[in-house]
C-alpha positions as a Markdown table, in Angstrom:
| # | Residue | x | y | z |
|---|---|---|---|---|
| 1 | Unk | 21.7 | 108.1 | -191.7 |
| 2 | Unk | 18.3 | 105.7 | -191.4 |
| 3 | Unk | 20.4 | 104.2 | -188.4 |
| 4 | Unk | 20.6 | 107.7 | -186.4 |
| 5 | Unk | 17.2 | 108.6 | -187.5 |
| 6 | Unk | 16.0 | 105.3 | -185.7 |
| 7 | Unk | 18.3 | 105.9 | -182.4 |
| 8 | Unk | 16.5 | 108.8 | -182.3 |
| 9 | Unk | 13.1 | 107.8 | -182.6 |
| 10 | Unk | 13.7 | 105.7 | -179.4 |
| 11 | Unk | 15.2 | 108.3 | -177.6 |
| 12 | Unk | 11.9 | 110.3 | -178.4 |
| 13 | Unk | 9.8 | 107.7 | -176.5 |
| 14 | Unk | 9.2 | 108.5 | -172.7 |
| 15 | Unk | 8.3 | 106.4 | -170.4 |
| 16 | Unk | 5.9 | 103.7 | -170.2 |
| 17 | Unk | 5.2 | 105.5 | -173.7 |
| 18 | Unk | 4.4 | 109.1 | -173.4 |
| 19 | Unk | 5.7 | 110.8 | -176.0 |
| 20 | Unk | 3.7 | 114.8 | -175.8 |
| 21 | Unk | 5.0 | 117.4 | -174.6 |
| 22 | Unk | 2.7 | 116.9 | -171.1 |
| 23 | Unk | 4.7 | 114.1 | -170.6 |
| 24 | Unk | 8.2 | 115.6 | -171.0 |
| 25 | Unk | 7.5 | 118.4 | -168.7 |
| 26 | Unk | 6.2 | 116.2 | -166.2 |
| 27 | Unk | 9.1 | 114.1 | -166.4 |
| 28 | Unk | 11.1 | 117.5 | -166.1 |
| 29 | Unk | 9.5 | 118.3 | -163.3 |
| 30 | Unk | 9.9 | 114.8 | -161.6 |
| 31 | Unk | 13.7 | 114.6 | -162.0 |
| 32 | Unk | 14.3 | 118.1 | -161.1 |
| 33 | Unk | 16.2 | 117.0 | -158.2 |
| 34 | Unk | 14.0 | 118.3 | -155.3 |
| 35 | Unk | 11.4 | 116.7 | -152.9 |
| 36 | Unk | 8.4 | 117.0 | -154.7 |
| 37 | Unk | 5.0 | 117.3 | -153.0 |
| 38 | Unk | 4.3 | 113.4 | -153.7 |
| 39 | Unk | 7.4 | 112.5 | -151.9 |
| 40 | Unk | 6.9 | 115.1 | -148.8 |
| 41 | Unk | 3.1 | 113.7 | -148.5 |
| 42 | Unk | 4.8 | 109.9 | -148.9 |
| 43 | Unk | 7.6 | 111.1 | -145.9 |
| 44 | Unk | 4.6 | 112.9 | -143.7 |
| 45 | Unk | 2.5 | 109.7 | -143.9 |
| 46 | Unk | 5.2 | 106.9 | -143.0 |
| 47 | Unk | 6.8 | 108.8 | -140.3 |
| 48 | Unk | 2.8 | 109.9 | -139.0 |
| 49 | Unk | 2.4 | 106.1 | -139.0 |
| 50 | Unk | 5.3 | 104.8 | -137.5 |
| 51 | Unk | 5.2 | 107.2 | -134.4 |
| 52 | Unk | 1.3 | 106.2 | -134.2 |
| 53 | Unk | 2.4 | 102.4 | -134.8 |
| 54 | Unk | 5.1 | 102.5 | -131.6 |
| 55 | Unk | 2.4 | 104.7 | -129.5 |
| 56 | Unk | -0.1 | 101.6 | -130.0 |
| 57 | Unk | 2.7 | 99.3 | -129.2 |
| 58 | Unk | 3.9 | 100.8 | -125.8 |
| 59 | Unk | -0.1 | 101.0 | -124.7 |
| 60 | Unk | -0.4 | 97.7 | -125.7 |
| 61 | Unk | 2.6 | 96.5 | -123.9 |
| 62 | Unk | 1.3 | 98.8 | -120.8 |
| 63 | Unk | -2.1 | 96.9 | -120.8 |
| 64 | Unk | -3.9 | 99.9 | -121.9 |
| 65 | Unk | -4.5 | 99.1 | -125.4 |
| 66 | Unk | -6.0 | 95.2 | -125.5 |
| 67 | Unk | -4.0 | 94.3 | -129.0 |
| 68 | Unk | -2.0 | 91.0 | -129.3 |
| 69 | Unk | 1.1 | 90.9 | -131.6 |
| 70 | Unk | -0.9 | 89.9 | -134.4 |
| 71 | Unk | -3.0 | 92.7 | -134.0 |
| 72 | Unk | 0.3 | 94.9 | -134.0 |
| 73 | Unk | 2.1 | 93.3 | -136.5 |
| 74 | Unk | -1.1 | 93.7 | -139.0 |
| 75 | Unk | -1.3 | 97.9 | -138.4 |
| 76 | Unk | 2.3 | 97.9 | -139.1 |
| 77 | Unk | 1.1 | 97.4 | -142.3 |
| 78 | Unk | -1.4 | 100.2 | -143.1 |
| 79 | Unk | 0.7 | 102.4 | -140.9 |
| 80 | Unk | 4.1 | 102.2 | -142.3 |
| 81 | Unk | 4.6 | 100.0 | -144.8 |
| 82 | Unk | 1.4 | 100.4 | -147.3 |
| 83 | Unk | 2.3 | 104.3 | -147.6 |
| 84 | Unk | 6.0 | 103.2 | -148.5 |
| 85 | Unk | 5.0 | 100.5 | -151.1 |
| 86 | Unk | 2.7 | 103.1 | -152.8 |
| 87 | Unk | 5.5 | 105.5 | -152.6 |
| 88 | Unk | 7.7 | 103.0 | -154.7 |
| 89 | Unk | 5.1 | 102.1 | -157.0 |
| 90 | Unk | 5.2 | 105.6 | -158.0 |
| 91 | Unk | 8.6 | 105.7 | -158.5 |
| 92 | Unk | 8.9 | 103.1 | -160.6 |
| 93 | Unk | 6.6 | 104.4 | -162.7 |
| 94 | Unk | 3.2 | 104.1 | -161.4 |
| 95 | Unk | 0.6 | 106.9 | -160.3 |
| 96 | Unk | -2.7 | 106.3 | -161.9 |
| 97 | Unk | -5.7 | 108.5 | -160.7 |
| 98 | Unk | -6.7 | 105.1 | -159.0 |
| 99 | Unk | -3.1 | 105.1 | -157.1 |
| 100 | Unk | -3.1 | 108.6 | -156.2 |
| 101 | Unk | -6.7 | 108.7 | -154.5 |
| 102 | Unk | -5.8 | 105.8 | -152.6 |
| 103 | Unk | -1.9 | 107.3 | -151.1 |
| 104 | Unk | -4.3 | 110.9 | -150.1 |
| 105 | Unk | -7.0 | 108.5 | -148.7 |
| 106 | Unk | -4.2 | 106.2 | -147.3 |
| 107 | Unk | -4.4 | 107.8 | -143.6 |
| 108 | Unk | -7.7 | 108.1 | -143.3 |
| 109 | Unk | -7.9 | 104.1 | -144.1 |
| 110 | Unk | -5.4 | 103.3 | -141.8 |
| 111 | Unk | -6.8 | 105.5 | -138.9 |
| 112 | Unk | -9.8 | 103.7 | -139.2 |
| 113 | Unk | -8.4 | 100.2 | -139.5 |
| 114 | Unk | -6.7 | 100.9 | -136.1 |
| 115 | Unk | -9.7 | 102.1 | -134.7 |
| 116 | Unk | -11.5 | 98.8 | -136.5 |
| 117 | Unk | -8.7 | 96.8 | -134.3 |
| 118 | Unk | -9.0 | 98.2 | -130.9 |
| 119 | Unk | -13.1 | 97.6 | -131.3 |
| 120 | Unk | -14.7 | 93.8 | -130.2 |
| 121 | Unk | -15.0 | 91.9 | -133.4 |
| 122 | Unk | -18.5 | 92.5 | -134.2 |
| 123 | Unk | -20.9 | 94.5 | -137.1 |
| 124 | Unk | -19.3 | 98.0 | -135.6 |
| 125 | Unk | -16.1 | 97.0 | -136.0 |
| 126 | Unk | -16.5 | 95.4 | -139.8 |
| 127 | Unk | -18.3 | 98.7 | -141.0 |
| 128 | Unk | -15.5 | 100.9 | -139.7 |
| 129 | Unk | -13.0 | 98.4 | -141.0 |
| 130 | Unk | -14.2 | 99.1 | -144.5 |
| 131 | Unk | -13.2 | 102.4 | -144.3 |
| 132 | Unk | -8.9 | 100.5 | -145.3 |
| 133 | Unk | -10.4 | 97.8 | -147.8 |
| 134 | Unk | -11.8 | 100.9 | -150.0 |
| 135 | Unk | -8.2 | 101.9 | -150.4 |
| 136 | Unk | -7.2 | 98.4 | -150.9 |
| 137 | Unk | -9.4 | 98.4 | -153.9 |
| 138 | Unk | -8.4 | 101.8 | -154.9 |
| 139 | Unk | -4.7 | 100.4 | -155.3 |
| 140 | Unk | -6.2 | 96.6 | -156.8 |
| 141 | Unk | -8.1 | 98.9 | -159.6 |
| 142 | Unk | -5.0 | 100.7 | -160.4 |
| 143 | Unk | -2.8 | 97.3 | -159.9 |
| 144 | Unk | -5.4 | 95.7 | -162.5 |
| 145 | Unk | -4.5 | 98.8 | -165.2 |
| 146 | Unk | -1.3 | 97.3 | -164.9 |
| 147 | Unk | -1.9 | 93.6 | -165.7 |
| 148 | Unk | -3.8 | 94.7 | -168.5 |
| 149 | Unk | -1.2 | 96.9 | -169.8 |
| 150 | Unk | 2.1 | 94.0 | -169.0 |
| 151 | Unk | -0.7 | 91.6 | -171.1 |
| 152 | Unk | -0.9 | 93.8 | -174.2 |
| 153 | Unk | 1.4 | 93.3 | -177.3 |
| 154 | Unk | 2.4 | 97.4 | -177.6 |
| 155 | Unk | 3.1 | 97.8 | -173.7 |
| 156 | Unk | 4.8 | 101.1 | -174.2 |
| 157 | Unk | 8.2 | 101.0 | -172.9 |
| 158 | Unk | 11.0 | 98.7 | -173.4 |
| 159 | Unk | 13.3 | 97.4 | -176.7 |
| 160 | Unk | 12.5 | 99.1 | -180.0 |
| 161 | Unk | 11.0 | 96.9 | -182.7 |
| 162 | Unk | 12.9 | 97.8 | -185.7 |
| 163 | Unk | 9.8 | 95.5 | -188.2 |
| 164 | Unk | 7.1 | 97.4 | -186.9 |
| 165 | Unk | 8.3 | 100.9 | -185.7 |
| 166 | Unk | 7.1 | 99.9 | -182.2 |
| 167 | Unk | 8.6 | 100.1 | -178.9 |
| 168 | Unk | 7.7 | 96.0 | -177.1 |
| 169 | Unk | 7.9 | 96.2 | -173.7 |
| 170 | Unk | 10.8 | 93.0 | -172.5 |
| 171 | Unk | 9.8 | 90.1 | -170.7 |
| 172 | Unk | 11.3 | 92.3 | -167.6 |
| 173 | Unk | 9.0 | 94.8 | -168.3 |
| 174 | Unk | 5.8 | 92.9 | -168.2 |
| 175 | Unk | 7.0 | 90.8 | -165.4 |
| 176 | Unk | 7.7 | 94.3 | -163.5 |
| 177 | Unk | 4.1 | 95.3 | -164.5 |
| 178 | Unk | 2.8 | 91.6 | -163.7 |
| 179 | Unk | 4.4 | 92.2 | -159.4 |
| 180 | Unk | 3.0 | 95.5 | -159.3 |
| 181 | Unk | -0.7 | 94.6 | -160.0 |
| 182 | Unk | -0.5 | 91.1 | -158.7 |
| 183 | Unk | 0.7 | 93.7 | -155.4 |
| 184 | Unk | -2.3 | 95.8 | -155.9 |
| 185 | Unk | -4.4 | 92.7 | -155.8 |
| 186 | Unk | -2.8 | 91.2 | -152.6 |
| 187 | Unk | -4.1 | 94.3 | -150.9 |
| 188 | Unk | -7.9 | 94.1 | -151.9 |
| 189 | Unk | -7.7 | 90.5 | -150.7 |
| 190 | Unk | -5.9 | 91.6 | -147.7 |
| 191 | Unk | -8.0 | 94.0 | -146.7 |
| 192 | Unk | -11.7 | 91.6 | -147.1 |
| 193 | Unk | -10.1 | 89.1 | -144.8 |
| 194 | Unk | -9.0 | 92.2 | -142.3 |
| 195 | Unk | -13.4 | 93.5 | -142.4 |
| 196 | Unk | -14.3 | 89.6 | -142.0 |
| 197 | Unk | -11.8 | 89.1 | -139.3 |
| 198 | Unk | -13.5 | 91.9 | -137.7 |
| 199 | Unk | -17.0 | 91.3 | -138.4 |
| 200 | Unk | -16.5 | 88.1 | -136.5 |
| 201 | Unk | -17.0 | 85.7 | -140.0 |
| 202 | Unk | -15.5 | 82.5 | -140.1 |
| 203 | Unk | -15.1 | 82.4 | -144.3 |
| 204 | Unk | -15.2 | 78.8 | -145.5 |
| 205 | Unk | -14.3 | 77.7 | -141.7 |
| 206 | Unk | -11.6 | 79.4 | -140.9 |
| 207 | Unk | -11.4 | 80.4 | -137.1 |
| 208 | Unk | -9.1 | 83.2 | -135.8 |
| 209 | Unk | -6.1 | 84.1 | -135.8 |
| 210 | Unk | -6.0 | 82.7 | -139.1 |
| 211 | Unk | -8.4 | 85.2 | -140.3 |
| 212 | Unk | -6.7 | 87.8 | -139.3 |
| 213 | Unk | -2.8 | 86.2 | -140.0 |
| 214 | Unk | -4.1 | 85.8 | -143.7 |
| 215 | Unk | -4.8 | 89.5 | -144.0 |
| 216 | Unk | -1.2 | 90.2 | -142.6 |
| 217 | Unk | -0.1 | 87.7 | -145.2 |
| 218 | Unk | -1.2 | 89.3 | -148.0 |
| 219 | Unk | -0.4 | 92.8 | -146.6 |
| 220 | Unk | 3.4 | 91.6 | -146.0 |
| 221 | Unk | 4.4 | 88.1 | -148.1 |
| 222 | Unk | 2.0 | 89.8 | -151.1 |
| 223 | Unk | 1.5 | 93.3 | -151.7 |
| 224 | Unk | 5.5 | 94.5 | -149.7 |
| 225 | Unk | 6.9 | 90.8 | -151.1 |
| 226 | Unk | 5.6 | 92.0 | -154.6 |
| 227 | Unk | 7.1 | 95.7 | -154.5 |
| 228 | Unk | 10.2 | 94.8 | -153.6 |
| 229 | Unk | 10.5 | 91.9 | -156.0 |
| 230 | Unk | 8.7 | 94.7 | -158.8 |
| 231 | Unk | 11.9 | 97.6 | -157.6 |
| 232 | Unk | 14.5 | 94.5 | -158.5 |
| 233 | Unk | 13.6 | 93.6 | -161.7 |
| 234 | Unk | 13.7 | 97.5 | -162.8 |
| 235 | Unk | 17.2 | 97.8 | -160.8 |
| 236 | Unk | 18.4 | 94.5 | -163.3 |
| 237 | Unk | 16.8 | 96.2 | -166.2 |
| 238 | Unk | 18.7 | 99.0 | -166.6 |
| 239 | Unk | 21.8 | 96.7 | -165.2 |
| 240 | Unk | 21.6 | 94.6 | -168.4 |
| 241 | Unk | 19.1 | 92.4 | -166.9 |
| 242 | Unk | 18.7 | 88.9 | -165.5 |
| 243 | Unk | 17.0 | 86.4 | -167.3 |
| 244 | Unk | 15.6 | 84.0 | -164.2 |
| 245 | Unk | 15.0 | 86.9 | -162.3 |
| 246 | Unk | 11.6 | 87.3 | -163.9 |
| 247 | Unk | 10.5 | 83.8 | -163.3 |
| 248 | Unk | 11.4 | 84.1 | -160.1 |
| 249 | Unk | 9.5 | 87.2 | -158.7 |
| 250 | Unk | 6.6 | 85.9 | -160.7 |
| 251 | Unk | 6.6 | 82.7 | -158.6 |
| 252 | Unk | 7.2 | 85.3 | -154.9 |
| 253 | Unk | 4.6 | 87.2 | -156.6 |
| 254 | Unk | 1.9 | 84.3 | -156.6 |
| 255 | Unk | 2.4 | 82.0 | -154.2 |
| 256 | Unk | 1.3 | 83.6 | -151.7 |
| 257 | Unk | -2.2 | 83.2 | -153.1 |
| 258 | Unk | -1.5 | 79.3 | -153.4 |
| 259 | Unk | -0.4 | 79.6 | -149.7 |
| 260 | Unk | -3.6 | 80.9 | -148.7 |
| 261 | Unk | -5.8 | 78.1 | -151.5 |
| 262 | Unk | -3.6 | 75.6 | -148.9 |
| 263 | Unk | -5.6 | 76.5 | -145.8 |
| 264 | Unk | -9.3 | 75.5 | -147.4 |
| 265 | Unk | -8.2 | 72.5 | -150.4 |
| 266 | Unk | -5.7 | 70.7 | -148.7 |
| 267 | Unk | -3.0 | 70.7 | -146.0 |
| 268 | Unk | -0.8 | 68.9 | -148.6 |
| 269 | Unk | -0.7 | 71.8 | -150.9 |
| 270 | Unk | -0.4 | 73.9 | -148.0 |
| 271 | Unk | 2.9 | 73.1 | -146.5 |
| 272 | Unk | 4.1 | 72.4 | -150.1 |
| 273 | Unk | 3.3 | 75.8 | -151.7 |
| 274 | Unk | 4.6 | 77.1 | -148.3 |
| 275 | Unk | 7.9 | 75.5 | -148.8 |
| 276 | Unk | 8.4 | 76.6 | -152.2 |
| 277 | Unk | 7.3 | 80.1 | -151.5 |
| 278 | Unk | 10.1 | 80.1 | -148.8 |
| 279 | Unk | 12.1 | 78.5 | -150.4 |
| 280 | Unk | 11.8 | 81.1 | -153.6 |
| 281 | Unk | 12.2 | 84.4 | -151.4 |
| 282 | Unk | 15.2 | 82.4 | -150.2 |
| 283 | Unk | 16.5 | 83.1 | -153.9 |
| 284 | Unk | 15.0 | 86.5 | -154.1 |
| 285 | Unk | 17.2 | 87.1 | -150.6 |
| 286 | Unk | 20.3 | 86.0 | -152.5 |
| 287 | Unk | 19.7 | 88.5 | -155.5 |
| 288 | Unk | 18.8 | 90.9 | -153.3 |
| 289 | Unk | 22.0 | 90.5 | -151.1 |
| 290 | Unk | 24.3 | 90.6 | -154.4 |
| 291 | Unk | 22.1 | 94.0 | -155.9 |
| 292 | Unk | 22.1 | 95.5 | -152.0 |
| 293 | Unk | 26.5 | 95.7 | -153.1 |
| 294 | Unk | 26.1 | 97.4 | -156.4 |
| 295 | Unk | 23.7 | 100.0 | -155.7 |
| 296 | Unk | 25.1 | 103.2 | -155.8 |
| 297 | Unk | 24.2 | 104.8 | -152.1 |
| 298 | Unk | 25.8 | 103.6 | -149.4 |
| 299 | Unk | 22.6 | 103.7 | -146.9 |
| 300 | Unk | 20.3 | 101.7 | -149.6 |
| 301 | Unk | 23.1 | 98.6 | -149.6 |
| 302 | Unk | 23.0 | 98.6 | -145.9 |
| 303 | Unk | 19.3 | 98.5 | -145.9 |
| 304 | Unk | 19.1 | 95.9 | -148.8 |
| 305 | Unk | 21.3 | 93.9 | -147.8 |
| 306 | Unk | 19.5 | 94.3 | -143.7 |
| 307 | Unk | 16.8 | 92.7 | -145.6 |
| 308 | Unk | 18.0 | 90.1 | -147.6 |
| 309 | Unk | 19.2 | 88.6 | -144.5 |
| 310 | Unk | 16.3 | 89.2 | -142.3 |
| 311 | Unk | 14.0 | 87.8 | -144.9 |
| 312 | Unk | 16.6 | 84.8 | -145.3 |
| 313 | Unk | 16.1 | 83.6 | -141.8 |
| 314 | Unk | 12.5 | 84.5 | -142.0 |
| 315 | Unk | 12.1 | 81.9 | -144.8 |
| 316 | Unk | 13.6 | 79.3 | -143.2 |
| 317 | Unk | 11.2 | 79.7 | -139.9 |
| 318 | Unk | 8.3 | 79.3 | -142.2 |
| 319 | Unk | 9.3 | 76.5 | -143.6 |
| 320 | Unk | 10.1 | 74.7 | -140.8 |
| 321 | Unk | 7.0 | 75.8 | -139.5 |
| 322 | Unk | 4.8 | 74.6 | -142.7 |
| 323 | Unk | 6.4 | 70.9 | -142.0 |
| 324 | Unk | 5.8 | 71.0 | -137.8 |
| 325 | Unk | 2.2 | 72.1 | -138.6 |
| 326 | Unk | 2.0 | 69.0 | -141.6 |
| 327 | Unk | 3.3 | 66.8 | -139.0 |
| 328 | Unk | 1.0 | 67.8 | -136.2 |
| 329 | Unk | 4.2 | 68.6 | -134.2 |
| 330 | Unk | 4.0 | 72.4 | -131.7 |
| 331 | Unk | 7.6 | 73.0 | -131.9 |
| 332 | Unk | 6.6 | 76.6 | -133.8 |
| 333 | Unk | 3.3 | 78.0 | -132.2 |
| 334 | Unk | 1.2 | 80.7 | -134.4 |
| 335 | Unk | 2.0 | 83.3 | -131.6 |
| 336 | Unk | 5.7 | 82.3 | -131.8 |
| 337 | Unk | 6.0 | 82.5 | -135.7 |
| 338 | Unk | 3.9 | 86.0 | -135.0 |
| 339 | Unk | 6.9 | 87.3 | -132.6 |
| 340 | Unk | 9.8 | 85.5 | -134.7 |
| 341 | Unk | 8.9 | 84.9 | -138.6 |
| 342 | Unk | 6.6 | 87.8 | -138.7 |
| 343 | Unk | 9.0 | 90.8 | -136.9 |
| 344 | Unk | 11.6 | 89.4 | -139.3 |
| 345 | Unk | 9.4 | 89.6 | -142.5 |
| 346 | Unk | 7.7 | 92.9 | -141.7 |
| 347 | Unk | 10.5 | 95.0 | -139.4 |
| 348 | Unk | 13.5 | 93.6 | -141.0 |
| 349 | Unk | 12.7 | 92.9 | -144.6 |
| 350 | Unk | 9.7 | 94.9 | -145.7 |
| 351 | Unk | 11.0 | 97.8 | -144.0 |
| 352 | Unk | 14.1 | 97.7 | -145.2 |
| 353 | Unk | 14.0 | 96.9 | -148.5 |
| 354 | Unk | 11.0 | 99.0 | -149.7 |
| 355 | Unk | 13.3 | 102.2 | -148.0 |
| 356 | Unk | 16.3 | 101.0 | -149.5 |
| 357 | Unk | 15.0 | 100.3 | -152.9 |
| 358 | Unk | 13.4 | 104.2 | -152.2 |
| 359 | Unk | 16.8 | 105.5 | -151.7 |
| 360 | Unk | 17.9 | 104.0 | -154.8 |
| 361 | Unk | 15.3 | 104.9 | -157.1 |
| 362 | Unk | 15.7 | 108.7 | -155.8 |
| 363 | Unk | 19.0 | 108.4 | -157.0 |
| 364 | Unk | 18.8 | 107.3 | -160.6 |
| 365 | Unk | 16.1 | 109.9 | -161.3 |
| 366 | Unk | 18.3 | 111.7 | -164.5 |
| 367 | Unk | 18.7 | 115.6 | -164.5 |
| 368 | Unk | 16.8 | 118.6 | -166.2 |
| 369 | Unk | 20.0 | 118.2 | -168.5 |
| 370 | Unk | 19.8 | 114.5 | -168.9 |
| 371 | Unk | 16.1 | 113.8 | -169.8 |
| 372 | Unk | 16.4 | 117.5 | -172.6 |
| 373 | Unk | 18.9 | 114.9 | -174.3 |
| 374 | Unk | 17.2 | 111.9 | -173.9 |
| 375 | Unk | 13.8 | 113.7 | -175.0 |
| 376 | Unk | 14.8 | 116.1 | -177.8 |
């Protein structure tokens, strides 16, 4: 009898730990099968953006628009692939008042960082620029929330403590929690370098592209990188789990901030935190490849498993890159690894994997019928 009344006291407990009666029929409401209007704005937003995003291209491969493929492959990112990551963060259970105001404000940002990209680099250009890092700290403040909560000993969802009468969130959990805000912050930092890139700074030295290349790299290898790895750990969860898997999309999820420490401390700890970030989304590919064959719709393993081996051969380009550039050797120039490394990592693996892992998550969303048993 004290057993049952236990079971059901953890099937009372919602997620992320709301347990009122707001909660539940939210959660009703979310799982009720249909396109919500969050998911319609999320669809009207990506598909906006990619049809602006391949508009910009063609003028810029016509000569009429004066944008380099660094300057393309950075809008991909406020145009197509920031509107899908908050989409996923929602779905996984995020959606703060922080998150929210930044996905409404998210095409306005990313009309004015295109705008910020076609200007000369200059005081113009940095102002209107600002206009994307305000929704880059919009999504930091909300991805902060999160450390905070994955850092707290009652994080509100995971395996019931049986002592205390408390639901502990699992190392997965927090390390879930951990990607998503460690994503949020990759987009604040992102989007500084993007407004000092086009103010014309040179932070700490650094001369363009690298600027610029570092705001693509925490749009891309941080905030998507992040996401994706965040959408795998919650897939394992519920799968039984993964023990390493933690440990590893903590390391995907923070490197790239020792990549970018590389460029101004030392080139020795740049080419080596390079390698082993490659080297780790290298694993991340292979768990991704073996998850892409046991999800259960058919188009979200063809797109996982796309990008686990997009991102694969991605990895390895950077790596070989990180040693050339060690060595002092050209045999990979920046505007190479921009048309090579970074199509791969933003076209064929952040692309992919955020839709795929979008697909998915629509998929395991319980019924009305489901969640009144789970709840009551």
């Amino acid at each position: 009898m004290k057993a049952t009344l236990e079971r059901r006291e953890v099937k009372q407990i919602s997620p992320y730990g709301r347990n009122d009666s707001a909660g539940e029929h939210e959660a009703l409401g979310a799982s009720a099968g249909a396109t919500t209007g969050a998911e319609r704005w999320a669809a009207v937003c990506t598909t906006t953006g990619t049809a602006v995003w391949a508009g910009i291209a063609v003028l810029a491969r016509i000569g009429v628009a004066r944008l380099g493929a660094i300057e393309l492959l950075f809008l991909f990112a406020p145009l197509v692939i920031v509107p899908l990551g908050l989409e996923l963060g929602r779905a996984l259970g995020g959606g703060g008042r922080f998150h929210e105001l930044a996905r409404r404000l998210q095409p306005v940002g990313a009309a004015l960082a295109g705008v910020a990209m076609v200007l000369p680099p200059g005081r113009a250009a940095g102002l209107v620029a600002v206009g994307w890092l305000l929704v880059c700290v919009l999504v930091a403040l909300d991805g902060a929330g999160k450390l905070l909560l994955a850092l707290s000993q009652d994080a509100g969802e995971g395996a019931f403590d049986y002592r205390s009468g408390q639901v502990r969130a699992t190392w997965s959990t927090r390390a879930t929690r951990i990607a998503m805000g460690v994503a949020g912050v990759d987009l604040a930092v992102g989007g500084a370098w993007l407004v000092a890139s086009r103010l014309g700074m040179r932070p700490m030295g650094i001369q363009e592209p690298i600027g610029l290349l570092t705001a693509v790299h925490f749009h891309f290898a941080g905030f998507a990188t992040a996401m994706i790895g965040a959408a795998m750990l919650r897939f394992a969860e519920r799968r039984g789990g993964h023990s390493w898997l933690p440990v590893l999309v903590l390391m995907v999820a923070g490197l790239p901030f020792v990549v970018a420490a590389g460029f101004v401390i030392s080139p020795a700890l740049k080419v080596a935190a390079a390698i082993l970030f490659s080297v780790s989304v290298a694993g991340l590919a292979i768990w991704l490849r073996g998850f892409g064959r046991t999800v259960d719709d058919a188009i979200a393993q063809i797109l996982l498993q796309v990008a686990a081996g997009a991102v694969f051969a991605g990895m390895m380009l950077s790596a070989i890159y990180a040693v050339a550039d060690y060595l002092g050797s050209d045999v990979l120039t920046i505007p190479q690894m921009a048309r090579t490394h970074g199509i791969l990592n933003a076209v064929g693996f952040c692309l992919p994997g955020l839709l795929g892992w979008l697909v998915e998550s629509g998929n395991q969303r319980p019924t009305k019928e489901e969640w009144r048993e789970t709840v009551h």
